[in-house]
N, C-alpha and C positions, 0 to 999 in steps of 0.2 A: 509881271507887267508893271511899267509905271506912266503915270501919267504927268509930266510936267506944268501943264496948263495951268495959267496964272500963277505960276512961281515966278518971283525975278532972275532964277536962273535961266529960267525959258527966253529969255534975252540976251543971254548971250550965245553969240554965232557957235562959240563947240562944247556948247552943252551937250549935246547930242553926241559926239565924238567923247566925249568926257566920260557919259554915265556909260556906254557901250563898250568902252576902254577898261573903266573899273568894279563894272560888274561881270561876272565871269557869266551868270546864267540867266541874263536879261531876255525873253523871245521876244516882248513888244515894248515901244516907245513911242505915247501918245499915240496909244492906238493901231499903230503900224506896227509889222514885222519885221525885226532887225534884220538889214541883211547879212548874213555873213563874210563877204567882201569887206562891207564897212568895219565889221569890228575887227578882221583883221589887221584894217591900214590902221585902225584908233589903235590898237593894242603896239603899234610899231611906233606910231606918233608916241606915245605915252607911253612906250620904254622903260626910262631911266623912272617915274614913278612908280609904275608896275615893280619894277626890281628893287626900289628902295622898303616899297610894303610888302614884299615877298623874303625881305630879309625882317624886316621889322617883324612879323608874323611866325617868321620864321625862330627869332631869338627869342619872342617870346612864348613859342611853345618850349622850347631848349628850357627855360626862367620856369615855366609851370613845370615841367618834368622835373629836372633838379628840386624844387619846393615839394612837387610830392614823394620823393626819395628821401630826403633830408627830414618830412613830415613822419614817414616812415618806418624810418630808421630810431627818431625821437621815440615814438610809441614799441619800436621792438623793445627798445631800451628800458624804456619807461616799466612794461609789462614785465618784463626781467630784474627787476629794481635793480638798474645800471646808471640812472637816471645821474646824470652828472661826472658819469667816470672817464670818459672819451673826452672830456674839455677840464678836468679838475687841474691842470697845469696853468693853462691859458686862464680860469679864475684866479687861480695864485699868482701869475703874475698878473693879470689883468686889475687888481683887486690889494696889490702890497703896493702899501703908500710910500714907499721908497724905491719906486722904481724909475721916479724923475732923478733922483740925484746919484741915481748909482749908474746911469748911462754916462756919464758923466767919467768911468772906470774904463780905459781903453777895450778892455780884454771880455766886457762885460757880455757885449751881444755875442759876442765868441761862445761862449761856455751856454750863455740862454741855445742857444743853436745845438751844441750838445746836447742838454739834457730833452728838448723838446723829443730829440731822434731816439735818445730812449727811455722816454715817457712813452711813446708811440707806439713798442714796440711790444710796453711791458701791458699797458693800456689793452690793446690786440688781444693779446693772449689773452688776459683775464676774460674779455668781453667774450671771446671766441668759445671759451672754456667754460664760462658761464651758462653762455647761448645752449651750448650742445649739451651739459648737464640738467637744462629745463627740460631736456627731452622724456627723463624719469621724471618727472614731477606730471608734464601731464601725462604720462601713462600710469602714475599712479594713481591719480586722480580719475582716471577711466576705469581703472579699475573697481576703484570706491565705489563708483557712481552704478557699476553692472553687478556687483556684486550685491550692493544692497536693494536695487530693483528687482535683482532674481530671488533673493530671500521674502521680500515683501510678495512678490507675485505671488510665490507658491503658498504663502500665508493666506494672503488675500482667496487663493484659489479653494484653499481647505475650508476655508469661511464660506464661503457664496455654497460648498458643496452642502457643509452641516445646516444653512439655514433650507435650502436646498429641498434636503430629506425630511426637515421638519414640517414645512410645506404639502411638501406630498401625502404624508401621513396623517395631515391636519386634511386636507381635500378629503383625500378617502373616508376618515369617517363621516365630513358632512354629506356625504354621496349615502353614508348608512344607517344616519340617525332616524329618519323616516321608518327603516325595519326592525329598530329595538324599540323593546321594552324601554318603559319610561327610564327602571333603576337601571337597566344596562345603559342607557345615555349618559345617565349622570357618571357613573364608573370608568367609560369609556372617555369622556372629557375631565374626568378628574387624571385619569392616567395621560391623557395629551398635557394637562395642564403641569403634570410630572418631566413629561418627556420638554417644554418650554423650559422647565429649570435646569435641566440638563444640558437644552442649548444654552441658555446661560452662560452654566460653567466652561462647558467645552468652549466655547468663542472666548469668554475671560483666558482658559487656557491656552490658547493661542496665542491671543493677545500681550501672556505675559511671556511665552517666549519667546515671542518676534521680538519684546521688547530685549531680550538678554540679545539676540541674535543681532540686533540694532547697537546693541552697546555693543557687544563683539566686532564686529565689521569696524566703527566707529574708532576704537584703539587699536585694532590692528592697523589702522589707516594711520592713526596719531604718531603711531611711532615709527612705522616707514617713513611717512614723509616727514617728520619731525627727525629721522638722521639725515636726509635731502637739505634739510633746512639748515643742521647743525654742522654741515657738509659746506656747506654754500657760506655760512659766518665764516668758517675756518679759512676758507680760501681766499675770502674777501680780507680777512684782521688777521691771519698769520701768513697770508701768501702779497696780493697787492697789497696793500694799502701799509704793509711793514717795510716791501721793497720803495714803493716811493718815501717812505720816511728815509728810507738809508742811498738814495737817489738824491734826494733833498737834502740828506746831510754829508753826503761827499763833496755835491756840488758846493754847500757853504764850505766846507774845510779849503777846498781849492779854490773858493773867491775869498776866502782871507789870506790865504798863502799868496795869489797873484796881488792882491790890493796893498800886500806888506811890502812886496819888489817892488809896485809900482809908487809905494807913495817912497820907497830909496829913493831911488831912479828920479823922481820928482826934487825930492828934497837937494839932488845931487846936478838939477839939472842939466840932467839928459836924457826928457821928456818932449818931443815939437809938436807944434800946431796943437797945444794947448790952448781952450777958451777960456773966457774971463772967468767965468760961473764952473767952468773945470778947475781954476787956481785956487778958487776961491775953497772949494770943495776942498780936494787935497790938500792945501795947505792946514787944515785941521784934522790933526790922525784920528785925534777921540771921533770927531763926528764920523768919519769913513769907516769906522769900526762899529760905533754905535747901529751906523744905518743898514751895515751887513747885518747886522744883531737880532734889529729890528726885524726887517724882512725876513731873516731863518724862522722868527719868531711865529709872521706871519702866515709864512707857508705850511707850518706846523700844525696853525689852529684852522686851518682850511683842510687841511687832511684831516684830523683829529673831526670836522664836523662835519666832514662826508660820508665819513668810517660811521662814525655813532647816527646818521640819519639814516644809510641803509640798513646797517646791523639792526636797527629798532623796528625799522618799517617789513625786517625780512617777519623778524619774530612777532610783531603786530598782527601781519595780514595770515601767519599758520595759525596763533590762537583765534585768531577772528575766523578761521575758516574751518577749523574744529570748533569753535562754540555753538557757529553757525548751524553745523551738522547736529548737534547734542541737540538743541533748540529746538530743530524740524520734527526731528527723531519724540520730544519730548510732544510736540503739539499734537504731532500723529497717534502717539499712544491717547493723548487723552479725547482726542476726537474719537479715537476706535472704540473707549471705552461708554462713550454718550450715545454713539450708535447702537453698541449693545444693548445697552438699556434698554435705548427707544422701542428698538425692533421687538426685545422680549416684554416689554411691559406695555406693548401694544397687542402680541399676540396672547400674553394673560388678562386682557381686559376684556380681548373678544369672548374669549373661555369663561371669563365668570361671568358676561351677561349671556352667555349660551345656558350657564346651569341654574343663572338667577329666573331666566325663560320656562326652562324646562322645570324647577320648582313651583313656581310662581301656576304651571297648567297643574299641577299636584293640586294644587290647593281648590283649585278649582273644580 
């Protein structure tokens, strides 16, 4: 429902035709019910509006969907540490400060045109190969994670059993001290107070071989997915990132070979539709050599710092994610072992003020 009243649009004659035309699910206007006759004829009057915001609407859901694909796509990447691999062309040339003066080389966009179609092609593959190779990582990584929850369950299980038993046996006798003899109390609580150190030990003993069991799981995992990892350097620094270096340096061999005919061909005047800032160019060989020189240079140290930024970040985030594990592994142990304590040196306190009691009516 809208109400117009006291707007200054409620003054003009096709307000009413206007808001009925471009709201789709208007029922009342000023209180009235739209009729649908009217928004029919408004919606035909108002037409070519209609269809202009129907395209508008339209291109910019097209704009949201490509942005969330492309958002998408950045984060597979990202999570795969690819981050930069599918555009490290377009930085190198994007980013080589002799790219103004080397357009300037008839043949130049020619050859960029080449290498871009196999960058694209080598790029693909890598990313593709990558992709589908994270497939063992995270199923190693589930594995980790089910294996060392099943080791810990059954630990934890043996534990809750042994305090369990001790429980039970501590109940019973207070169910009997009422029908012993004084010295059989004390005897029988000095032997529960035996059987507490035994839980003790047994739960320590548990304790310390979850903790081997913890270390074991924990290198078996280290060095599965530490050859994943050593798997993953190797294809990145001897598979890409040595093909685009030898992509990169065919490409310069054949922009110094074309730039050497062309700066003949120049020198010899039989060169057309040369520009001013083109004469200028060529007419200095050192400089057209220098600025190929340059730029090989530059596309070199752009590879060289993509290579060592993923290579770092692969082997970064495996030690960070075994330390991580050692860490947890190391805090649980010592939590386990404060618990022990607790529980036993809670249930030896009961115990001695049961026989400091049971003394204490001795004397009495």
């Amino acid at each position: 429902m809208l109400n117009m009243a006291g707007n200054p649009c409620h003054k003009d004659p096709e307000y009413h035709m206007r808001i009925v035309a471009h709201l789709r699910d208007i029922v009342y206007v000023d209180y009235r019910l739209v009729d649908p006759d009217k928004v029919q004829a408004a919606r035909e009057q108002y037409q070519e509006d209609l269809f202009e915001i129907l395209e508008e609407e339209k291109k910019q859901a097209e704009d949201e969907k490509k942005a969330e694909e492309q958002q998408h796509w950045h984060d597979t990447l990202s999570e795969a540490n690819l981050s930069g691999v599918d555009t490290l062309l377009k930085v190198m040339l994007d980013e080589d400060p002799e790219q103004g003066k080397l357009h300037h080389l008839s043949f130049w966009l020619e050859i960029i045109d080449e290498i871009q179609h196999e960058f694209k092609g080598m790029s693909k593959d890598f990313i593709d190969g990558t992709l589908n190779a994270n497939k063992a990582k995270y199923a190693e990584k589930g594995r980790f994670v089910d294996a060392l929850r099943s080791s810990r369950q059954k630990s934890d299980g043996d534990s809750i059993a042994l305090v369990g038993k001790f429980d039970l046996k501590k109940k019973k006798l207070m169910r009997q001290l009422e029908d012993l003899r004084e010295d059989e109390t004390i005897k029988k609580l000095r032997e529960l107070q035996d059987l507490n150190t035994e839980l003790n030990d047994d739960l320590l003993e548990l304790g310390l071989r979850q903790m081997e069991a913890d270390d074991q799981i924990i290198s078996d995992f280290e060095r599965r997915y530490g050859d994943l990892v050593n798997a993953f350097v190797e294809a990145a620094q001897n598979g890409f990132f040595a093909k685009v270096r030898d992509l990169e340096n065919a490409f310069h061999t054949r922009a110094v070979t074309m730039a050497t005919d062309e700066l003949e061909h120049f020198a010899a005047g039989q060169l057309e539709d040369v520009t001013d800032e083109a004469q200028i160019f060529l007419g200095d060989k050192d400089i057209v050599f220098a600025s190929l020189n340059a730029s090989h240079d530059a596309h070199l140290g752009i590879i060289d710092g993509l290579e060592d930024q993923i290579v770092t970040k692969e082997r970064k985030t495996y030690n960070t994610l075994v330390a991580e594990a050692r860490a947890e592994s190391h805090a649980r142990d010592r939590k386990r072992i404060t618990e022990i304590a607790t529980v036993t040196a809670r249930n030896n306190k009961e115990i001695v003020e049961l026989i400091q009691s049971e003394q204490e009516g001795w004397n009495r």
